[in-house]
C-alpha atoms as an extended CHARMM CRD file, in Angstrom:
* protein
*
        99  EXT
         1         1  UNK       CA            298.5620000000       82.0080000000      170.0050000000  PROA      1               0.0000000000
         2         2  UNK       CA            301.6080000000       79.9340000000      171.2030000000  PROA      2               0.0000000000
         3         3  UNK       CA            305.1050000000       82.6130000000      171.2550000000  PROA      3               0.0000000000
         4         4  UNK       CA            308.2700000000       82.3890000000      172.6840000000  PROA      4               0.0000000000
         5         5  UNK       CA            309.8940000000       85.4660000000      174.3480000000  PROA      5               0.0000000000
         6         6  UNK       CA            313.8950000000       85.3720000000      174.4240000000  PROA      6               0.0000000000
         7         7  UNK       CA            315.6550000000       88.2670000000      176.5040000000  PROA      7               0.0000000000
         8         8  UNK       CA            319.1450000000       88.5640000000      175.4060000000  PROA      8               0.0000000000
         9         9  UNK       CA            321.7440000000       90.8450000000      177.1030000000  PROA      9               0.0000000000
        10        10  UNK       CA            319.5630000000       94.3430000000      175.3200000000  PROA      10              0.0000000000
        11        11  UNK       CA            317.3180000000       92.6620000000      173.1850000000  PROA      11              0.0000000000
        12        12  UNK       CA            314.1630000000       90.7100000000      174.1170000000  PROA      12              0.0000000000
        13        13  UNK       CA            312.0560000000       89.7150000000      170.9130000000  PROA      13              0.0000000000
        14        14  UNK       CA            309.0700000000       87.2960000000      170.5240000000  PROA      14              0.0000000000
        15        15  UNK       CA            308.3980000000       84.2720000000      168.0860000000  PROA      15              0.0000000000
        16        16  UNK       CA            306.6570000000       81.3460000000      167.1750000000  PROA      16              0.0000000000
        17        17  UNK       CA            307.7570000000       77.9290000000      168.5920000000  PROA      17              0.0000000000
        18        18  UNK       CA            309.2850000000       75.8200000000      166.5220000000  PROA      18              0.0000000000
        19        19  UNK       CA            309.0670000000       72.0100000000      167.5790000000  PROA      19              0.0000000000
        20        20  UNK       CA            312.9770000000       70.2770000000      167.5230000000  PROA      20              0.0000000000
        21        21  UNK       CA            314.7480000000       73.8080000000      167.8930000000  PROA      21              0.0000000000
        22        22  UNK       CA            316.5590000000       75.3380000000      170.8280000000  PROA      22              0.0000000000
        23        23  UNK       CA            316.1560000000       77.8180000000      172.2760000000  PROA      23              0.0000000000
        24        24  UNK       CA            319.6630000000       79.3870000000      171.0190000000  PROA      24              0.0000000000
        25        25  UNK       CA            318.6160000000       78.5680000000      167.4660000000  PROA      25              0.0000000000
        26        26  UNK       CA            315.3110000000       80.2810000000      167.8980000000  PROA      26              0.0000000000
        27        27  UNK       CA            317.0920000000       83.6900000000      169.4450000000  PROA      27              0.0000000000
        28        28  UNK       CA            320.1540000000       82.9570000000      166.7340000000  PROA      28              0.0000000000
        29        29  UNK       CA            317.3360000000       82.7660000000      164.1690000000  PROA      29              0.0000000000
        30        30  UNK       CA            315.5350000000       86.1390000000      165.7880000000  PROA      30              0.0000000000
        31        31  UNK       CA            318.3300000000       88.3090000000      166.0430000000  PROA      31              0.0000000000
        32        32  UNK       CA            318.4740000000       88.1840000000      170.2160000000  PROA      32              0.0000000000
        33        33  UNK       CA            321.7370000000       88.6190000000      171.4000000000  PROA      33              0.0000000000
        34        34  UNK       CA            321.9520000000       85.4870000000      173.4900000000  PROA      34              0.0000000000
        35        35  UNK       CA            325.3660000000       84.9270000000      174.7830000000  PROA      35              0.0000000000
        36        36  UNK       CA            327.1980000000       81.4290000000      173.5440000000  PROA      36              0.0000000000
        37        37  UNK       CA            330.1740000000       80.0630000000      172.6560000000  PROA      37              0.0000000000
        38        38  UNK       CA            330.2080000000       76.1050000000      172.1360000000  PROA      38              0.0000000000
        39        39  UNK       CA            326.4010000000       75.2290000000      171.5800000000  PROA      39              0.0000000000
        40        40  UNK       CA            327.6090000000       71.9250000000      172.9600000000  PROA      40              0.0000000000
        41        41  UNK       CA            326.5940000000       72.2980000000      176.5700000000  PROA      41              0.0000000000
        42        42  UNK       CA            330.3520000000       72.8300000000      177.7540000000  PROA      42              0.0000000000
        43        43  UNK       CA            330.7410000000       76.4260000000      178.2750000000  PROA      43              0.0000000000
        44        44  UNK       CA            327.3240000000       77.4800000000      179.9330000000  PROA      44              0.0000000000
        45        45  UNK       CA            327.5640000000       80.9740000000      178.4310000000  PROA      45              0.0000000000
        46        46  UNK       CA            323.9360000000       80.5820000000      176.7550000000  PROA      46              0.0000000000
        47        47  UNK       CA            322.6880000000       79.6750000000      180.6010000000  PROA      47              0.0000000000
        48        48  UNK       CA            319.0550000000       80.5630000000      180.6820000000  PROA      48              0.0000000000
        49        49  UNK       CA            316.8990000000       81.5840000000      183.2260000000  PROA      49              0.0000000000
        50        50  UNK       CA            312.8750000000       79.8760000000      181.9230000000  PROA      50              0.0000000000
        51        51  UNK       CA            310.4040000000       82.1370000000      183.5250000000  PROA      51              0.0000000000
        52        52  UNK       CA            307.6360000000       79.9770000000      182.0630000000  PROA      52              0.0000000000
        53        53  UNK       CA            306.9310000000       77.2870000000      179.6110000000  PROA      53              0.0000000000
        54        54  UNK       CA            309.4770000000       74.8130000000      181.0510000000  PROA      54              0.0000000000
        55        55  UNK       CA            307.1920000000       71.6960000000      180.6560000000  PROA      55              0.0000000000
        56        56  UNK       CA            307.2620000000       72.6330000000      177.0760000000  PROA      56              0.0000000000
        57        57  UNK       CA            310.9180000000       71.7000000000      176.7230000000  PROA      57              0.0000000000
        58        58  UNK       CA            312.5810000000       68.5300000000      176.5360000000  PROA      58              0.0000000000
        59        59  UNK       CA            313.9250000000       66.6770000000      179.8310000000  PROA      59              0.0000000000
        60        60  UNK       CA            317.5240000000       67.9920000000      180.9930000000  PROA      60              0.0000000000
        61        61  UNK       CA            320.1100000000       66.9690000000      179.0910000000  PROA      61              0.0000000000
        62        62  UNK       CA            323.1320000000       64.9120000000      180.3440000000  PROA      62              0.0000000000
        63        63  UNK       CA            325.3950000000       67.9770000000      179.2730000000  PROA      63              0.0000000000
        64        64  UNK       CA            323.1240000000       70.1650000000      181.9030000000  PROA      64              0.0000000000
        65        65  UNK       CA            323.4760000000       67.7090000000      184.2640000000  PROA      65              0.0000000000
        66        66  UNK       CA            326.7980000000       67.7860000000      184.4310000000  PROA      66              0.0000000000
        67        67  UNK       CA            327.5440000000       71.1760000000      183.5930000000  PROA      67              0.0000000000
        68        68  UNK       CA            324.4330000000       73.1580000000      185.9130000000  PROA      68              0.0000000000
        69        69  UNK       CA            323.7710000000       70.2630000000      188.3070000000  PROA      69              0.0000000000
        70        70  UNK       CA            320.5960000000       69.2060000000      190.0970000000  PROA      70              0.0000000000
        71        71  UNK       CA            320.4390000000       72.5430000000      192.4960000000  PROA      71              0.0000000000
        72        72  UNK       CA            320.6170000000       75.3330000000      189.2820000000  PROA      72              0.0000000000
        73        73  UNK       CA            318.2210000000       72.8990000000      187.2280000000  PROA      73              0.0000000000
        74        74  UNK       CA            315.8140000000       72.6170000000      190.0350000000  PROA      74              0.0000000000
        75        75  UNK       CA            316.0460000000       76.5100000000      190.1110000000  PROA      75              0.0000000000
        76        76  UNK       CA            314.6700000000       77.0120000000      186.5610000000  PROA      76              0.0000000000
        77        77  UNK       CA            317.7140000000       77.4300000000      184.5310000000  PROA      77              0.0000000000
        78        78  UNK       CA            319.1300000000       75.0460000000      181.7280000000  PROA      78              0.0000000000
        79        79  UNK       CA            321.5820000000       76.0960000000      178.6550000000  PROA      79              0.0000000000
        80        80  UNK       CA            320.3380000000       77.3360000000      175.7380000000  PROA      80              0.0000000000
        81        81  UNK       CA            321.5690000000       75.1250000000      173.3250000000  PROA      81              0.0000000000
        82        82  UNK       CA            320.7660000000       71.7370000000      175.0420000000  PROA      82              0.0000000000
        83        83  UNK       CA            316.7820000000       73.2850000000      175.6070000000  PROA      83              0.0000000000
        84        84  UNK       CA            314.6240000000       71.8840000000      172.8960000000  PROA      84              0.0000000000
        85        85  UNK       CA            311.1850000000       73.0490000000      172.3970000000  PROA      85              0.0000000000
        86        86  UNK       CA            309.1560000000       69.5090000000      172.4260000000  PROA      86              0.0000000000
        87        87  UNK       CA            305.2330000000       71.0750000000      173.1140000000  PROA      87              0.0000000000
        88        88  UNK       CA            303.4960000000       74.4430000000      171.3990000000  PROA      88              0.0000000000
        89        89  UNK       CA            302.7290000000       76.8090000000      173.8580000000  PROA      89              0.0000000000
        90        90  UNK       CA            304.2610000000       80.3000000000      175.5560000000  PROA      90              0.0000000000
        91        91  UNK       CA            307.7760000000       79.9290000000      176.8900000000  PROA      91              0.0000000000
        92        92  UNK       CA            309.7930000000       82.7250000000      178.4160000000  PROA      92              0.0000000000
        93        93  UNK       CA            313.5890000000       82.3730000000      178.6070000000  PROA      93              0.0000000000
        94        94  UNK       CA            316.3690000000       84.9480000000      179.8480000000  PROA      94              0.0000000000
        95        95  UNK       CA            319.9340000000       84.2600000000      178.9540000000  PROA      95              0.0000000000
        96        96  UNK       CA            321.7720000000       84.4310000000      182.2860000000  PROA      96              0.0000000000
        97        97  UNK       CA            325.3600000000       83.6860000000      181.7580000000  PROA      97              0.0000000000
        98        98  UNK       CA            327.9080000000       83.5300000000      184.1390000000  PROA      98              0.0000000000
        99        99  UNK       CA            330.4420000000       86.1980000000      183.6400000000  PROA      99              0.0000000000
Protein backbone atom coordinates (compact mmCIF):
# COMPACT_ATOMS: atom_id res chain seq x y z
CA UNK A 1 0.00 0.00 0.00
CA UNK A 2 1.14 3.53 -1.13
CA UNK A 3 0.85 6.20 2.35
CA UNK A 4 2.11 9.37 3.05
CA UNK A 5 3.51 10.20 6.55
CA UNK A 6 3.36 14.09 7.49
CA UNK A 7 5.18 15.11 10.88
CA UNK A 8 3.88 18.36 11.99
CA UNK A 9 5.30 20.34 14.97
CA UNK A 10 3.46 17.25 17.66
CA UNK A 11 1.54 15.44 15.32
CA UNK A 12 2.75 12.94 12.69
CA UNK A 13 -0.27 11.04 10.97
CA UNK A 14 -0.36 8.78 7.84
CA UNK A 15 -2.59 8.82 4.59
CA UNK A 16 -3.24 7.87 1.26
CA UNK A 17 -1.70 9.88 -1.65
CA UNK A 18 -3.74 11.82 -3.43
CA UNK A 19 -2.47 12.64 -7.09
CA UNK A 20 -2.65 16.87 -7.75
CA UNK A 21 -2.57 17.67 -3.87
CA UNK A 22 0.17 19.13 -1.73
CA UNK A 23 1.51 18.15 0.65
CA UNK A 24 -0.03 21.08 2.99
CA UNK A 25 -3.47 20.14 1.69
CA UNK A 26 -2.95 16.52 2.52
CA UNK A 27 -1.69 17.41 6.36
CA UNK A 28 -4.52 20.45 6.27
CA UNK A 29 -6.91 17.68 5.18
CA UNK A 30 -5.38 15.12 8.08
CA UNK A 31 -5.40 17.26 10.91
CA UNK A 32 -1.24 17.60 11.10
CA UNK A 33 -0.27 20.68 12.44
CA UNK A 34 1.98 21.79 9.62
CA UNK A 35 3.10 25.28 10.05
CA UNK A 36 1.96 27.91 7.07
CA UNK A 37 0.98 31.10 6.46
CA UNK A 38 0.67 32.15 2.62
CA UNK A 39 0.38 28.68 0.75
CA UNK A 40 1.86 30.77 -2.03
CA UNK A 41 5.50 29.83 -1.69
CA UNK A 42 6.44 33.37 -0.13
CA UNK A 43 6.74 32.83 3.47
CA UNK A 44 8.53 29.32 3.72
CA UNK A 45 6.83 28.58 7.05
CA UNK A 46 5.39 25.12 5.62
CA UNK A 47 9.34 24.30 4.68
CA UNK A 48 9.58 20.57 4.61
CA UNK A 49 12.18 18.33 5.21
CA UNK A 50 11.20 14.84 2.43
CA UNK A 51 12.81 11.93 4.08
CA UNK A 52 11.62 9.77 1.19
CA UNK A 53 9.36 9.69 -1.75
CA UNK A 54 10.79 12.85 -3.38
CA UNK A 55 10.69 11.44 -7.00
CA UNK A 56 7.07 11.12 -6.32
CA UNK A 57 6.56 14.88 -6.30
CA UNK A 58 6.45 17.30 -8.94
CA UNK A 59 9.77 19.21 -10.16
CA UNK A 60 10.65 22.39 -7.88
CA UNK A 61 8.66 25.07 -8.33
CA UNK A 62 9.86 28.57 -9.45
CA UNK A 63 8.50 29.91 -5.98
CA UNK A 64 11.13 27.26 -4.28
CA UNK A 65 13.59 28.33 -6.40
CA UNK A 66 13.57 31.52 -5.46
CA UNK A 67 12.51 31.32 -2.06
CA UNK A 68 14.89 27.90 -0.79
CA UNK A 69 17.47 28.11 -3.59
CA UNK A 70 19.49 25.40 -5.31
CA UNK A 71 21.71 24.47 -1.98
CA UNK A 72 18.34 23.79 0.54
CA UNK A 73 16.56 22.03 -2.56
CA UNK A 74 19.51 19.89 -3.26
CA UNK A 75 19.36 19.10 0.56
CA UNK A 76 15.87 17.50 0.45
CA UNK A 77 13.66 20.25 1.50
CA UNK A 78 10.91 22.12 -0.62
CA UNK A 79 7.65 24.09 0.82
CA UNK A 80 4.75 22.45 1.50
CA UNK A 81 2.39 24.12 -0.48
CA UNK A 82 4.33 24.30 -3.83
CA UNK A 83 5.04 20.07 -3.33
CA UNK A 84 2.53 18.25 -5.42
CA UNK A 85 2.16 14.61 -5.22
CA UNK A 86 2.50 13.58 -9.15
CA UNK A 87 3.32 9.41 -8.61
CA UNK A 88 1.52 6.79 -5.93
CA UNK A 89 3.89 5.53 -3.68
CA UNK A 90 5.31 6.16 0.20
CA UNK A 91 6.46 9.71 0.83
CA UNK A 92 7.72 10.98 4.15
CA UNK A 93 7.71 14.74 4.80
CA UNK A 94 8.66 16.80 8.09
CA UNK A 95 7.60 20.38 8.28
CA UNK A 96 10.81 22.25 9.14
CA UNK A 97 10.13 25.88 9.32
CA UNK A 98 12.36 28.47 9.98
CA UNK A 99 11.58 30.20 13.17
Amino acid sequence: MNLITLTGRTLTKTVEPQIGQSLLQLAQEASVDWQFNCSRGTCAKCRCFIVEGADLLAESSDAEWDRLGEEELDAGYRLGCQAIVVKAGNIKAINRTYF
